[in-house]
N, C-alpha and C positions, 0 to 999 in steps of 0.2 A: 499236642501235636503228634501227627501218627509216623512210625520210623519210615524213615526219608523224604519225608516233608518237606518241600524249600519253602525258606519267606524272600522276598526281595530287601532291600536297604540294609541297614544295620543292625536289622534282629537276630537271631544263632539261626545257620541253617541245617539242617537235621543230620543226617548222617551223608556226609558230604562223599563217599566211596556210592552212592546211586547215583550223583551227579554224572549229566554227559559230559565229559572233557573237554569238546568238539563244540557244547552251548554256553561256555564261559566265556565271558569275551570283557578283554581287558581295556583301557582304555588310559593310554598316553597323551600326556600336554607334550607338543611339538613346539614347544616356541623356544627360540634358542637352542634346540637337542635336533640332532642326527634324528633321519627318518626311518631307520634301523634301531628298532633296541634292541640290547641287549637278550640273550634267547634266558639268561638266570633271571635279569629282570621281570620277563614276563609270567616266569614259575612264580616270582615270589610274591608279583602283585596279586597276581590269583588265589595264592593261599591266603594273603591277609584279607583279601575281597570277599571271597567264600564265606570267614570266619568274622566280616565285620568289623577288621581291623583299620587303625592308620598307622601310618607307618610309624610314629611316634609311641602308639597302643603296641605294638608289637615287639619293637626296640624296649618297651620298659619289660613286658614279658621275658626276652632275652636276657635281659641285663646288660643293653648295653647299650652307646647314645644313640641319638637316634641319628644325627649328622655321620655316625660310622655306618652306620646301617642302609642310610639312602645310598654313601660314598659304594657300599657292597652292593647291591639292589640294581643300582645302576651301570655295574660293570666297570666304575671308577678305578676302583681298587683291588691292586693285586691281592686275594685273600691268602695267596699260601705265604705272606706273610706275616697275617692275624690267623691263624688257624684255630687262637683261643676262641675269637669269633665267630667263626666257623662252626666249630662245636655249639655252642649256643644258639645258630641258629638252627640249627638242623636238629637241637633236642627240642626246641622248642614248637618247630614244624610235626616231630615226632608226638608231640605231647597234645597238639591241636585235632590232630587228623587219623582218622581210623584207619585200618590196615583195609589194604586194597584202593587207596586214593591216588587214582592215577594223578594229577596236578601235585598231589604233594611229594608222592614219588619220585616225579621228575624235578622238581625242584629240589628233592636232598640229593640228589645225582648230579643236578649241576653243579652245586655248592661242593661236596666233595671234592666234584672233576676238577673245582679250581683251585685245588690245596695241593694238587699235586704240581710238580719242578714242570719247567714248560716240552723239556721235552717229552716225558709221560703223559703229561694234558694232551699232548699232540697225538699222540698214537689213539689215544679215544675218542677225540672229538667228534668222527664221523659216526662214532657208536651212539651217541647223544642222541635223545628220543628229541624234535624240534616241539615247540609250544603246540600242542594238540588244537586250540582253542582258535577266537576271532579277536585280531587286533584293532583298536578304532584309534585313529589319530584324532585328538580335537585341540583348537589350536585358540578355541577362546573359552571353556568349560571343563572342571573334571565330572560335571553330574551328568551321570548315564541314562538312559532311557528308563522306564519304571519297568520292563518288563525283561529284563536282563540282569544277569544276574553280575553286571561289574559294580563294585561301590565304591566310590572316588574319594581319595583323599580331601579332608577338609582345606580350605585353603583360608588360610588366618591371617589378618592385618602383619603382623611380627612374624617372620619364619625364627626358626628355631639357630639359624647360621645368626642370623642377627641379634636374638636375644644372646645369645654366646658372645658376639664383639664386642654388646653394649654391656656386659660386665666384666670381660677379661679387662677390658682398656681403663675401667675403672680402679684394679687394684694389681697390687706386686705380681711378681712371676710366679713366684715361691706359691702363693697363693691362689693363683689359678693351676697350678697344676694341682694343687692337694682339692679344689674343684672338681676338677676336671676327673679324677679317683673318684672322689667320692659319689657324683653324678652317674659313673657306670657298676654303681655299689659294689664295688672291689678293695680288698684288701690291700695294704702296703705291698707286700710279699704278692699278689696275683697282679699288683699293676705295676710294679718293679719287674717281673717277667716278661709282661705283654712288650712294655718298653727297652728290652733290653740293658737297665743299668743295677746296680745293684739296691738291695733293702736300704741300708745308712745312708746310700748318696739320693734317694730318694727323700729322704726323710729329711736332711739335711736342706734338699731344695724348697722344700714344702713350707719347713720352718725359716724359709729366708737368710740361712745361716751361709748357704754357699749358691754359684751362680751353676750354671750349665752350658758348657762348648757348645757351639752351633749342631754339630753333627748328634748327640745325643738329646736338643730341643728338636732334631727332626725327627728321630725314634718316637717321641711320644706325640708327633702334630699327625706322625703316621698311621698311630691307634686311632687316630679322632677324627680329624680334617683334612682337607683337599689339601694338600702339601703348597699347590699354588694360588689357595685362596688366602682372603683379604684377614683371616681369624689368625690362618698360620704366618699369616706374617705380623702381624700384629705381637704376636707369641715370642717370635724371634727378636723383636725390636724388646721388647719384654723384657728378656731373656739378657741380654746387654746393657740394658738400664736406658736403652733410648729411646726418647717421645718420638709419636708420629711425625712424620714434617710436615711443617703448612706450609701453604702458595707465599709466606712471607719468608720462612728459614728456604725453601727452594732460590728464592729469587736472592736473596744474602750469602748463598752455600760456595764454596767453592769448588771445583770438579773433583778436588781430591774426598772432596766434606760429600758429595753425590755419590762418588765412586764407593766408598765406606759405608754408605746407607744400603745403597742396590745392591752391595754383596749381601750387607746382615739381612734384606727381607728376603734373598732367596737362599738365604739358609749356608752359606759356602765360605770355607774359609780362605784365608790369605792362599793358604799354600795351593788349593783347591783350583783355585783364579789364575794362580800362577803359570798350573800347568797349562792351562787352554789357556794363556797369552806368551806360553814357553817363557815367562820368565820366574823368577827367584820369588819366595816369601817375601824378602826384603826390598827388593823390586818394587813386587806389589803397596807395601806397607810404608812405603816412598811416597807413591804415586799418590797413598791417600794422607800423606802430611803435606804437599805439595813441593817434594822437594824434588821431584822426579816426573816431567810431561812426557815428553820426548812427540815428534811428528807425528808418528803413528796412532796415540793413544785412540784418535776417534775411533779408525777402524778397528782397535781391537776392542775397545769397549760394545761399538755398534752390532760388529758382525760376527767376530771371533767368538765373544763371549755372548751377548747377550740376544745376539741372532733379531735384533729387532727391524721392522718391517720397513720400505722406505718411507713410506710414509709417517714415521708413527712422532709422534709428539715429541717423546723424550728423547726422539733422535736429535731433534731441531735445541731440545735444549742444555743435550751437550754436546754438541756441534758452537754452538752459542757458548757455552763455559769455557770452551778451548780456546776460541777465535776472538771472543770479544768480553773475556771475565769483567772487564770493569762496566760496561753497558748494561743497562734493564732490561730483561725480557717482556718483553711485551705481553699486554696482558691476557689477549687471545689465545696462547700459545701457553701461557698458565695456566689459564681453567681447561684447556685440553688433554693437561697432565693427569687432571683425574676423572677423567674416562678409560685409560688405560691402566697395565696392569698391575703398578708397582704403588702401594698403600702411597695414600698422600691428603692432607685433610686441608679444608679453607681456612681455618684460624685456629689456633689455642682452643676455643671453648670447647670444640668438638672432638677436642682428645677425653674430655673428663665430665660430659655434661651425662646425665643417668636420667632415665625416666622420673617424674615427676611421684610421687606416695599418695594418694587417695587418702580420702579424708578418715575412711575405716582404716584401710592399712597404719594411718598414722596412728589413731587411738591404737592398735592391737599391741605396736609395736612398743608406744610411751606401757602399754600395761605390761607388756613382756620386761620389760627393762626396770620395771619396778619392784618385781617379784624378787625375793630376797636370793633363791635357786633356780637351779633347772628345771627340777620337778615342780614344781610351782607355777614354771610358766608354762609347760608342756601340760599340767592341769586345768589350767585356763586356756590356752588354744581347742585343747578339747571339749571343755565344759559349753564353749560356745557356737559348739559344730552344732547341731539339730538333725534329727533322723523323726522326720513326720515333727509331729508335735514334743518329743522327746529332747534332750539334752543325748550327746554320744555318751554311751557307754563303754568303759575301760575293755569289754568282753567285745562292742562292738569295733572298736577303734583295731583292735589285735585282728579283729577276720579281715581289716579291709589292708593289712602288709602281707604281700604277697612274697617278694622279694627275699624276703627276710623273716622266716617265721618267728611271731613274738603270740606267749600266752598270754592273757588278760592279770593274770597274777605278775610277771615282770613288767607290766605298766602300772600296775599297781605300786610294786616296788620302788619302779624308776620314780612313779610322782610322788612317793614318800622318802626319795634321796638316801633308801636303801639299796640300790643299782644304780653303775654307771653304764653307760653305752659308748661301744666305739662310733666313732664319726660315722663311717658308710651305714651303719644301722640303726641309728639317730635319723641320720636322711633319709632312709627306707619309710621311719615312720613320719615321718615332718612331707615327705612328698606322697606316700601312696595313703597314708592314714588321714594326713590334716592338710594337703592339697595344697600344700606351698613348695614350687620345684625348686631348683639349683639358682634359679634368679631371681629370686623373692627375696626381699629385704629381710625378712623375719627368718625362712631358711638359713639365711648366712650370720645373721645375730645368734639366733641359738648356736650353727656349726662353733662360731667363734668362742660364745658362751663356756659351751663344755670343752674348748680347746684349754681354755684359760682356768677351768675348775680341775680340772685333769691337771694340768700343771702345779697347781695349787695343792694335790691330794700329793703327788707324785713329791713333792716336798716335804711336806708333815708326814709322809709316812717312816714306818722304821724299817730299815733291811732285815728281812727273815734276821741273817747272819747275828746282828745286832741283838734280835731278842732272845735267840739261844745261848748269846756268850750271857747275859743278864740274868736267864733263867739260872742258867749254869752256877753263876756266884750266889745266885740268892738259894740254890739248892743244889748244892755240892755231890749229895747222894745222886742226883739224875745223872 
């Protein structure tokens, strides 16, 4: 291909600094979203478009998820306060695109312009170069015409928000946050910063050893998900130790047992609630043991606090908890509740039911679980990848972790249980080498695997301290 060549779809396009600006043309699903996007959104979909990305393809280049990455992309989220993110994305636009690339230019200029405090973003916004290019709304397609140069995100039976629910809701808190690290292959110490709490309280939650205040489960729902979606709340119920509610605990609940829930999913505590209904902690913490109603509560629950719409469903069903606690709500007026915003599932099963295991997945998994080590099964995951007619190769298995550079001699090592790997670089090779992500049953076997052999070392080992006092009596002269 001769220099500045374009191809159209998803093949590399040449040196993307010849491209005209002015003939990119991006192309938005408008279903449910503002007919306005976002002016960072349209830099950034351009640069992954140009380069053949999706947004997921990108987020892994970054390093980081890709539900933070859409939440950025889209203008969701305030970035000045992941700036780590930030960073990452702007080296990684830097690392894609040659110098003189107007779309990628403007896009690291927007992405900076929003790390700065809102009053500085202000004074430059009108300096902001607007998207050079052509926007197409489609409102039932992301595939573009053949002769342009936008390429559309794939659109997949499972979005990526969903395969997250359907594993958090499956296991501890502790353990989906040490997930949720290792997913954006970060360190304890780089994902203790992002979230604001310290290394040991980190470590402490991970290992299940202690829980997390609402307000510090919202630092880290901050790094990852939409604060007001259905994952972060899930997280926060988590976080508490409380199951989702079904249309049968709703209809059972009492308004103080409702009022207790609706705070924990939006993340708020007593005291939080207290102010915006001007009353006390204790107040609050009354109202949700039921020893405290008083006339008011509807309106302050409806409008004070939760500003809900007249219409809206769970108005009608605490309105109903207040007015007539010992009556059934009818059951119209139950399955209405979960079309609205606050987590609510139809039975027990749907708190804990996981995707089914394929009938390969099962055998990999019986042979992973059989293998006496780690290295052993990380052997055999590999042994049975294929490149052409070949088995992978330890040399090939290392070119394909990006993430995380590994030479073909420490995979050597590792499957002779001469090396251990830390967790986030175990993932790095278990998702970019052997293609099983953060929600694969075998991902989280192995993660769990060398959690539990790591503990197991960290025990039979001897402290330094210990062998130099021993060296010491057995040779006096040292």
């Amino acid at each position: 291909m001769s220099e500045g060549e374009q191809t159209i779809g998803r093949s590399t396009v040449g040196n993307t600094s010849h491209i005209d600006p002015t003939e990119v043309e991006v192309k938005i699903r408008s279903i449910n979203r503002s007919e306005e996007p976002h002016q960072r959104e349209l830099y950034l979909k351009a640069v992954r478009q140009i380069h053949g990305l999706s947004a997921a393809a990108f987020a892994k280049k970054a390093g980081i998820l890709e539900v933070s990455y859409r939440e950025i992309e889209r203008g969701n989220r305030k970035i000045s306060d992941h700036v780590g993110n930030a960073n990452k994305i702007i080296y990684t636009i830097g690392k894609l695109s040659p110098e003189g690339d107007v779309i990628a230019e403007g896009a690291i200029t927007h992405v900076m312009a929003a790390t700065l405090p809102p009053v500085e973003r202000a004074r430059i916004d009108d300096l902001l170069e607007p998207f050079p290019g052509k926007v197409v709304f489609d409102k039932k397609t992301h595939t573009p015409p053949v002769d342009t140069l936008a390429i559309a995100d794939p659109e997949t039976e499972v979005t990526e928000e969903q395969k997250w629910f359907d594993t958090i809701k499956q296991i501890p808190f502790g353990e989906a946050v040490w997930f949720l690290r290792v997913a954006s292959s970060q360190t304890r110490a780089e994902f203790a910063e992002e979230c604001g709490i310290s290394v040991g309280e980190l470590t402490f939650v991970e290992e299940g050893k202690r829980g997390l205040r609402l307000p510090y489960v919202n630092r880290i729902i901050d790094t990852t998900f939409d604060p007001d979606g259905e994952i972060a709340q899930l997280l926060r119920l988590k976080s508490q130790n409380y199951d989702v509610m079904t249309l049968e605990d709703l209809q059972n609940a009492s308004i103080g047992k409702v009022f207790d829930y609706i705070r924990t999913l939006q993340g708020q505590e007593r005291s939080e609630v207290g102010k915006k209904l001007f009353k006390s902690e204790n107040t609050v913490r009354d109202i949700e043991l039921g020893r405290v109603l008083g006339s008011r509560l509807e309106d302050d629950m409806t409008n004070r606090w939760l500003d809900l719409p007249p219409d809206s469903t769970w108005r009608k069903v605490i309105r109903h908890k207040i007015i007539s606690p010992d009556e059934p709500i009818n059951a119209e007026t139950l399955q209405g509740v979960m079309h609205e915003r606050f987590l609510i599932v139809a039975d027990s099963q749907d708190n804990n039911e996981g995707p089914p295991l394929s009938t390969d997945d099962s055998e990999v998994m019986d042979e992973i679980q059989s293998k006496e080590t780690l290295g052993q099964a990380i052997k055999f995951l590999r042994e049975r990848k294929n490149i052409g007619s070949k088995k992978m190769s330890q040399r090939s298995l290392a070119a394909l972790i990006q993430r995380r550079s590994f030479t073909h001699k420490e995979i050597s090592y590792l499957e002779q249980d001469k090396q251990h790997l830390r967790d986030y670089r175990l993932f790095a090779l278990l998702e970019e080498g052997l293609g099983y992500d953060i929600h694969h049953p075998v991902a989280q076997y192995m993660l769990r695997r060398n959690y539990q052999e790591k503990k197991v070392r960290d025990k039979t080992r001897v402290p330094v301290n210990s062998l130099q006092n021993l060296t010491k009596r057995a040779n006096p002269k040292i």
